[in-house]
N, C-alpha and C positions, 0 to 999 in steps of 0.2 A: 660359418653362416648361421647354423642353428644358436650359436652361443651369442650371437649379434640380435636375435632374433627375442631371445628370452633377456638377455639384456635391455634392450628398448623396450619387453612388454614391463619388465621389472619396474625398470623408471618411468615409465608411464606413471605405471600405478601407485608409485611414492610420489608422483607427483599431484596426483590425485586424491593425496591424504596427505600428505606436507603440503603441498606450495608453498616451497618456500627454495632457498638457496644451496640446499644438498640436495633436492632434487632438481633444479638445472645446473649445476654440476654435473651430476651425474648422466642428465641427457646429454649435456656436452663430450662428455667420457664417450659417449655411446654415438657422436657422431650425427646426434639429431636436433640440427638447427631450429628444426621444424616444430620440436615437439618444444625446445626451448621457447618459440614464440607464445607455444601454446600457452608455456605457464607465466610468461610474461602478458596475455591477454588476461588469465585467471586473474591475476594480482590484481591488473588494471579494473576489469568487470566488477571484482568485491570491491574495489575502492569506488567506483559510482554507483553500485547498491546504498554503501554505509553513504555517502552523497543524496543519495534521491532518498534513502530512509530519511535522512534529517532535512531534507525538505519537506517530505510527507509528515511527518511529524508539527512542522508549524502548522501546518497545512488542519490536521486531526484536531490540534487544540483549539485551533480559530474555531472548528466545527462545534466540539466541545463548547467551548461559550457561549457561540451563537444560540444553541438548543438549551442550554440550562437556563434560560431567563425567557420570558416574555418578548416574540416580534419586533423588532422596532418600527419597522415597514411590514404592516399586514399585506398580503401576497394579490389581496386586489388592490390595493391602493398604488400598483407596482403597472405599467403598459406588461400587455400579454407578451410581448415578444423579450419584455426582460424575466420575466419570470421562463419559459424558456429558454433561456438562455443559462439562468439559473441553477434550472434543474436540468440541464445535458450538462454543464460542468461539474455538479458535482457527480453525478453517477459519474462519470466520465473522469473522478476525481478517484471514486472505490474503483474501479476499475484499473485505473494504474495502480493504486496501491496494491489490492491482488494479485496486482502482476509483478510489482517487482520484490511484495515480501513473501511470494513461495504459497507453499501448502501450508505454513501455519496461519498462515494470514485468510485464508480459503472461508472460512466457516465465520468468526467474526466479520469480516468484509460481506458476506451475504447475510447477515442480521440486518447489521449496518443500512443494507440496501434495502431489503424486505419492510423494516422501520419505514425509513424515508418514504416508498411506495404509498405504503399505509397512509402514511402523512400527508400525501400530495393526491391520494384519493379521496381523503374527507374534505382537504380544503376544495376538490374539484366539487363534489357534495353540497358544501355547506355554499359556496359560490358569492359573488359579492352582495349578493339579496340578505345576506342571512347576518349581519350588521361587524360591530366588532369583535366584539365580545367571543372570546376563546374558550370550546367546550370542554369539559371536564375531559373525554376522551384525546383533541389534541394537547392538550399540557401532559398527557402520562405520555402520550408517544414522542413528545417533543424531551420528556426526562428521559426513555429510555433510549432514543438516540443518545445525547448526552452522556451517558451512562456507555455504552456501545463504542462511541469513540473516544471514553476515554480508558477502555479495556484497551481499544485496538491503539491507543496513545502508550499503555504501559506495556505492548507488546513489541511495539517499534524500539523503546529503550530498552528493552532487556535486549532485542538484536541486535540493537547499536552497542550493547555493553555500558549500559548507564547504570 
């Protein structure tokens, strides 16, 4: 009993550092369908990580662009309800990213956010009274978003293995 015991903690934990095919094997040896699923979900989970990273990835560039140039639609010239709508997708955009690239992703995704904020508080500021024309301070915050996502751009391919 006790060798069944250390058995299945053994392969646990190869499988927790493999995942791969000698550690369910080995669960299988050991009698444990159970923990087989387990690493049968493992596989599946990292393969719609590396999926949702390469969506978030187009996703960061589109961003990236957008911010490296000049507005095309200045944000009053836009109905209020699409501008919100705007800005709950994208935070709501760092937020998943966040979530699905971990603790390295933690600290640039909240740059990323802190920027945007900044941004969408001077535009709230400067408001549609205040003409077209882009102040010196939103073009540095609108390059360093740009700049922001396109670190958190080269962080998603080093995860993906690019």
């Amino acid at each position: 009993m006790v060798y069944h015991l250390l058995l299945a903690n053994g392969a646990r934990k190869l499988a927790q550092s493999v995942v791969g095919g000698a550690a369910r094997s080995l669960l299988q040896d050991a009698g444990l369908q159970q923990g087989s699923d387990w690493v049968r979900h493992a596989l599946q989970s990292r393969a719609a990580r590396k999926e949702a990273l390469g969506e978030l990835y187009h996703r960061i560039s589109a961003v990236r662009e957008a911010y490296s140039q000049p507005p095309a639609v200045l944000p009053e010239d836009r109905p209020a309800e699409e501008n919100l709508r705007a800005r709950r997708e994208f935070v709501d955009f760092i937020f998943r990213l966040r979530q699905v690239g971990g603790r390295k992703f933690k600290a640039p995704c909240q740059k990323l956010l802190t920027l945007y904020e900044d941004l969408l508080m001077l535009e709230d500021q400067k408001g549609p009274s205040a003409g077209s024309g882009s102040g010196q301070r939103e073009q540095e915050l609108r390059r360093e978003i740009a700049a922001s996502a396109q670190e958190i751009g080269d962080l998603i391919k080093k995860s993906l293995g690019l």
